[in-house]
Every structure is written in structure tokens, then in C-alpha cells.
Backbone bond lengths (Angstrom), bond angles and torsions (degrees), N, CA, C in turn:
res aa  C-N    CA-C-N  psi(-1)  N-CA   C-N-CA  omega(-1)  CA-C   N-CA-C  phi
1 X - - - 1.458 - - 1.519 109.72 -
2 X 1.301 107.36 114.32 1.756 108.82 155.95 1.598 117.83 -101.60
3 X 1.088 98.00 125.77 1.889 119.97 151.67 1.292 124.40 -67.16
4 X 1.264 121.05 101.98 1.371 125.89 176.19 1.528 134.69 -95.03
5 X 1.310 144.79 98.82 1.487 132.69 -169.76 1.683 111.69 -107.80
6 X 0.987 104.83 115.63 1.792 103.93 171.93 1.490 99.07 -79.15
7 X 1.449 120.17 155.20 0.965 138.93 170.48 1.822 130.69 -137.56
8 X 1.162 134.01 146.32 1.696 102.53 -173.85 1.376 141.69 137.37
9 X 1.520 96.80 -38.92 1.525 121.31 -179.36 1.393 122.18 -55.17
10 X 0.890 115.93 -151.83 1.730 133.14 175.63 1.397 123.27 103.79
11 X 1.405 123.43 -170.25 1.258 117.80 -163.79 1.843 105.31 -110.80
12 X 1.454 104.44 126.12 1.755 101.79 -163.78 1.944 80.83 -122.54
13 X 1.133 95.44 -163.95 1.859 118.05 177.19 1.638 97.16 -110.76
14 X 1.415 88.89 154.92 1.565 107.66 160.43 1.288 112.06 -34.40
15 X 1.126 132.42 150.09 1.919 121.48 157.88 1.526 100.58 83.11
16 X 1.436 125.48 -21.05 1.490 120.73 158.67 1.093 132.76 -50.44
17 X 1.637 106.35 172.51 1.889 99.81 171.19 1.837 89.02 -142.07
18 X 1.483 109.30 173.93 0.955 123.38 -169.33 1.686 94.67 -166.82
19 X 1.639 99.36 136.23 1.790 90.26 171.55 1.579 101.31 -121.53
20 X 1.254 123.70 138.77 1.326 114.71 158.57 1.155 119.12 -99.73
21 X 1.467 112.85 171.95 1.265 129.77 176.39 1.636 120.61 -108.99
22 X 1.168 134.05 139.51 1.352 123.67 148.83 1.553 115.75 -123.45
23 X 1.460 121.11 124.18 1.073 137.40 -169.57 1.683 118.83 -98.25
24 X 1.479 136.56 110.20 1.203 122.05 -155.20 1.426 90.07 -136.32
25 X 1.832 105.61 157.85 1.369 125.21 -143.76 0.948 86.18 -151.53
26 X 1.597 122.72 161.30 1.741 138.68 -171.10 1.137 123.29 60.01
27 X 1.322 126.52 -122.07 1.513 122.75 -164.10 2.032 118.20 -59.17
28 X 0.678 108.25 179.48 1.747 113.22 -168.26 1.456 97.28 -53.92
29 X 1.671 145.15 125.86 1.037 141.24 177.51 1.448 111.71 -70.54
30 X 1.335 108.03 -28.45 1.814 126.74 -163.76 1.015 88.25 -74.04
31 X 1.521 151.04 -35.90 1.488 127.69 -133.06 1.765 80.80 -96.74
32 X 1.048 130.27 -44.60 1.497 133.58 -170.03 1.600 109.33 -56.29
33 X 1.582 118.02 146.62 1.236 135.04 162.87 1.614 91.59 -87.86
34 X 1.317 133.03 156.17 1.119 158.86 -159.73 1.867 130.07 -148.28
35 X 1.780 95.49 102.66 1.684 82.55 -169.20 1.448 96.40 -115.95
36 X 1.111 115.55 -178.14 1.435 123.43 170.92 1.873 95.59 -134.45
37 X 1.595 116.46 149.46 1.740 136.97 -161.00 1.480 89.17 -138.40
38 X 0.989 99.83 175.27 1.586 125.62 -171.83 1.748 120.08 -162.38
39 X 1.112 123.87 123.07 1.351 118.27 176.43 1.747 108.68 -163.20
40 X 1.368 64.18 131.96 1.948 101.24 -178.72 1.192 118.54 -67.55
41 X 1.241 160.08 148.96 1.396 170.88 98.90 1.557 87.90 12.89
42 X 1.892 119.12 127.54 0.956 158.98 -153.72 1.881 112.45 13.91
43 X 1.654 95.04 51.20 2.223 95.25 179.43 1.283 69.45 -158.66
44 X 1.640 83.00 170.21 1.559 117.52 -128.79 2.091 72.81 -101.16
45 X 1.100 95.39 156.40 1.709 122.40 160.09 1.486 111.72 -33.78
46 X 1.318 137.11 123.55 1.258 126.01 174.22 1.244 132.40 -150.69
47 X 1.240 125.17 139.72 1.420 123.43 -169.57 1.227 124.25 -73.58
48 X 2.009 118.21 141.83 1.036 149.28 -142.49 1.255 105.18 -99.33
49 X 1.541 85.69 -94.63 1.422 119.75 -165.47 1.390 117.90 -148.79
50 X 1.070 124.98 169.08 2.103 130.58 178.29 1.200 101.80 -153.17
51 X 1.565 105.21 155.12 1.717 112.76 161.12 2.005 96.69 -137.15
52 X 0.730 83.41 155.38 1.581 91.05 156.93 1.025 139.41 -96.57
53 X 1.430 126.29 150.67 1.983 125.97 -163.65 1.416 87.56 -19.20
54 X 1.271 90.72 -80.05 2.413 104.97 -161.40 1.260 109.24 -34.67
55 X 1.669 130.43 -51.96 1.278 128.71 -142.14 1.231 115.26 85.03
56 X 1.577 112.11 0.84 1.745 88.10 176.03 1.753 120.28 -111.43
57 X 1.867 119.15 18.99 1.153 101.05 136.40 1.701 97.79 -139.43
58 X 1.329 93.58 168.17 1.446 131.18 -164.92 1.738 113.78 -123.71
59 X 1.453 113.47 135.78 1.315 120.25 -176.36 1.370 98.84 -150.41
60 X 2.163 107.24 138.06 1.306 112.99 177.29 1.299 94.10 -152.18
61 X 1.639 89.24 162.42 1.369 93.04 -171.19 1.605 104.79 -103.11
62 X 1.784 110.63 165.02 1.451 120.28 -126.51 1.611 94.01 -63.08
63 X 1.218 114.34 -38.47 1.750 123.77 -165.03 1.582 106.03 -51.19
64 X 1.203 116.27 -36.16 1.486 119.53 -179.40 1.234 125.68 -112.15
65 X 1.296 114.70 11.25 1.722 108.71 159.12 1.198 131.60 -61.87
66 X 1.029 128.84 134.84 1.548 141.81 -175.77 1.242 115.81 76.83
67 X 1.462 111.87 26.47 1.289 127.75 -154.12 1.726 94.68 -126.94
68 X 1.356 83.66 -79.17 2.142 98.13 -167.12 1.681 86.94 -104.65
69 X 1.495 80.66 146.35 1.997 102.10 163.94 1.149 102.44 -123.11
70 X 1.373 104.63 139.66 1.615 114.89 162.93 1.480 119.23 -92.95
71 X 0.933 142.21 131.51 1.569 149.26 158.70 1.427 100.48 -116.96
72 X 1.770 94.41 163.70 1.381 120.16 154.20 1.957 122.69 -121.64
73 X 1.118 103.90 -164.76 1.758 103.59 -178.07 1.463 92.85 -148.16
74 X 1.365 148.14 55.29 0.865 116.62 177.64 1.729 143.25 -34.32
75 X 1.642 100.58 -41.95 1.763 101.93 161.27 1.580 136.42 -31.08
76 X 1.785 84.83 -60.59 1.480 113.69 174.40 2.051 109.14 -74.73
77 X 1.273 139.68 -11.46 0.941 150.59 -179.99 1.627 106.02 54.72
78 X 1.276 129.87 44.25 1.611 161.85 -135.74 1.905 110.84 -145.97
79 X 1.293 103.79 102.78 1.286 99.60 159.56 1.254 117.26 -121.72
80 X 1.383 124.77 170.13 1.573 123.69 -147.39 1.327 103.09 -141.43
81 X 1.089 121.50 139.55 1.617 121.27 165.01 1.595 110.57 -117.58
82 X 1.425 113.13 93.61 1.527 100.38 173.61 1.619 123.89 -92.44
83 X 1.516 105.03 129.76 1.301 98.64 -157.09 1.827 100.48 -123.18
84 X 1.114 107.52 99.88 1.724 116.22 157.48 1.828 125.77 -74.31
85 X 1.712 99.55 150.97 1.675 93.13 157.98 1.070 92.43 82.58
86 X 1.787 151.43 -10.48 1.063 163.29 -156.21 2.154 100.02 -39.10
87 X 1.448 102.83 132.63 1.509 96.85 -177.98 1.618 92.47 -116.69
88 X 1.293 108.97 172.74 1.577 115.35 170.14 1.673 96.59 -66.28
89 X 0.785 127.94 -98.28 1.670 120.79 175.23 1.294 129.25 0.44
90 X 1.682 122.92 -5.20 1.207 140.62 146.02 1.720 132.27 -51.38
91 X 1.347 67.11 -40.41 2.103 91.19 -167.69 1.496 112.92 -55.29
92 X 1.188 128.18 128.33 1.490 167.77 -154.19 0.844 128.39 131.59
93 X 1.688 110.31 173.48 1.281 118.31 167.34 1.515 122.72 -72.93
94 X 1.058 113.54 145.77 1.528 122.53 -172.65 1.221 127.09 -135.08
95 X 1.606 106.29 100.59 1.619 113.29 -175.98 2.034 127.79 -71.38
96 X 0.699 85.54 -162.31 1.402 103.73 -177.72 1.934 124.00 -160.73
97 X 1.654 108.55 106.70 1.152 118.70 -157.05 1.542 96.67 -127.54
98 X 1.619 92.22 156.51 1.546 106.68 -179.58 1.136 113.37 -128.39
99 X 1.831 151.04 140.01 1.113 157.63 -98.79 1.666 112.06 -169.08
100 X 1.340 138.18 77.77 1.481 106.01 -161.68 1.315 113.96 -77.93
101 X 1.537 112.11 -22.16 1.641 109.18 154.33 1.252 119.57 -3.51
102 X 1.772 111.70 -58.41 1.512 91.55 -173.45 1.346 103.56 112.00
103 X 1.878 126.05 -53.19 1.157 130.02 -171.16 1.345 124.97 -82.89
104 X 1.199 126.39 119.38 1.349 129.72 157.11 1.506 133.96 -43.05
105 X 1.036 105.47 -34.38 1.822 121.38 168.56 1.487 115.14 -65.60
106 X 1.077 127.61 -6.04 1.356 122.24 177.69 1.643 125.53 -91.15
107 X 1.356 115.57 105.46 1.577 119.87 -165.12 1.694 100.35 -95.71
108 X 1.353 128.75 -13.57 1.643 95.91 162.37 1.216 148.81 -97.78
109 X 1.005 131.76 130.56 1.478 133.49 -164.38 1.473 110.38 -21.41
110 X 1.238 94.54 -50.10 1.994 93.16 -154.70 1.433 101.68 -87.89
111 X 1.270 115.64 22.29 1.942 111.97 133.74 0.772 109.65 -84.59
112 X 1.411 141.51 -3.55 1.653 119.87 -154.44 1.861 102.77 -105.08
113 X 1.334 111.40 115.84 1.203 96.67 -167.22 1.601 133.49 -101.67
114 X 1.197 108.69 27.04 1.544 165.10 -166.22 1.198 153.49 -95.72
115 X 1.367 150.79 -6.60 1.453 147.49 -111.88 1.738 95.93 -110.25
116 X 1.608 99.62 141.27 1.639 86.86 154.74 1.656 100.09 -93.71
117 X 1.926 115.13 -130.42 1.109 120.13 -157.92 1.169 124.70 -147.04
118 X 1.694 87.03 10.19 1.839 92.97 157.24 0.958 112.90 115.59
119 X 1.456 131.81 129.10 1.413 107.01 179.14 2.135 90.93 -131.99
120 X 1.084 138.96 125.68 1.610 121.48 174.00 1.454 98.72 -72.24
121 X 1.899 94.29 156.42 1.099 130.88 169.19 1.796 109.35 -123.86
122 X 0.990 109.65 110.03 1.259 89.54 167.91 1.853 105.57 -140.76
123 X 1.568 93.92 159.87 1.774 98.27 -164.78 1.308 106.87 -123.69
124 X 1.352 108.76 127.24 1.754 92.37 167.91 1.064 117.92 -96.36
125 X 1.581 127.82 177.69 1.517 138.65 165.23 1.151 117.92 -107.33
């Protein structure tokens, strides 16, 4: 069993950044691949971002490249979503999920075997 807490959110401007956190507890944090989802008020759950156990590859989806980075901490058992350039089209809540797969490439939820509980983002214009 992993425990997951996002941390981070709040309300910034367009052209902002905001980094979150997700903080995880219980079983080995390392052994997990690590994504972060996003979902809007009335759409479906959707994929972010991933890292893998290591941190050394990374997958996002197309809307937020060059935009948000994903890291992890393994020490700290802490992964991060830093997110610049922030658009209104950002705005939801945004979880934080864990994978024992292992793989970073995987964008649907129901691998993820994991969730914390949300943390909002929301952006104005």
C-alpha cells in the first residue's frame, strides 16, 4: 500500500508557475513509476506527465511540453510537477498516481494503482 498527498495548488495568473508536490508514505517509493492526471469540471481524467522509478526517463503529454517538468526525490520519497507559462486551460484538479508497472509510458488511469486526493489548480486570465 502507498499513501499519496499532493500538495501546491492555488490560484496564480496566466504566464504563472506553480510547482506541486506529491508526498508518498508506505511501501518502497522507488519501486513505483510515477504520473501526475489532471481533470476539469465535467471531462474525463487525463494524462499529465510520468517519470520512472530512477528519474531518468520522463513522458508528457503534448499540451504541456516545455511547459511542466516532472521530477522525483527519491530520498525525500517526493515527486514534483513544476509547472510554468501556466494557461487557463490548465485549470483542475490534479492528482498524483503510482504505477507498479514500473513504466512511465502509460497514460491510463486504470494502471495507476495509487491516487492521492487532489490538489486544485486554477488560472486566471
Amino acid at each position: 500500500q502507498v499513501q499519496l498527498v499532493e500538495s501546491g495548488g492555488g490560484l496564480v495568473q496566466a504566464g504563472g508557475s506553480l510547482r506541486l508536490s506529491c508526498a508518498a508514505s508506505g511501501r518502497t517509493f522507488s519501486s513505483y513509476a510515477m504520473g501526475w492526471f489532471r481533470q476539469a469540471p465535467g471531462k474525463e481524467r487525463e494524462f499529465v506527465a510520468a517519470i520512472s522509478w530512477s528519474g531518468g526517463s520522463t513522458y508528457y503529454t503534448d499540451s504541456v511540453k516545455g511547459r511542466f517538468t516532472i521530477s522525483r526525490d527519491n530520498a525525500k520519497d517526493t515527486m514534483y510537477l513544476q509547472m510554468n507559462s501556466l494557461k487557463p486551460a490548465d485549470t483542475a484538479v490534479y492528482y498524483c498516481a503510482a504505477n507498479s508497472d514500473g513504466s512511465p509510458y502509460i497514460r491510463d488511469p486504470r494502471r495507476y494503482n495509487y491516487w492521492g486526493q487532489g490538489t486544485q489548480v486554477t488560472v486566471s486570465s
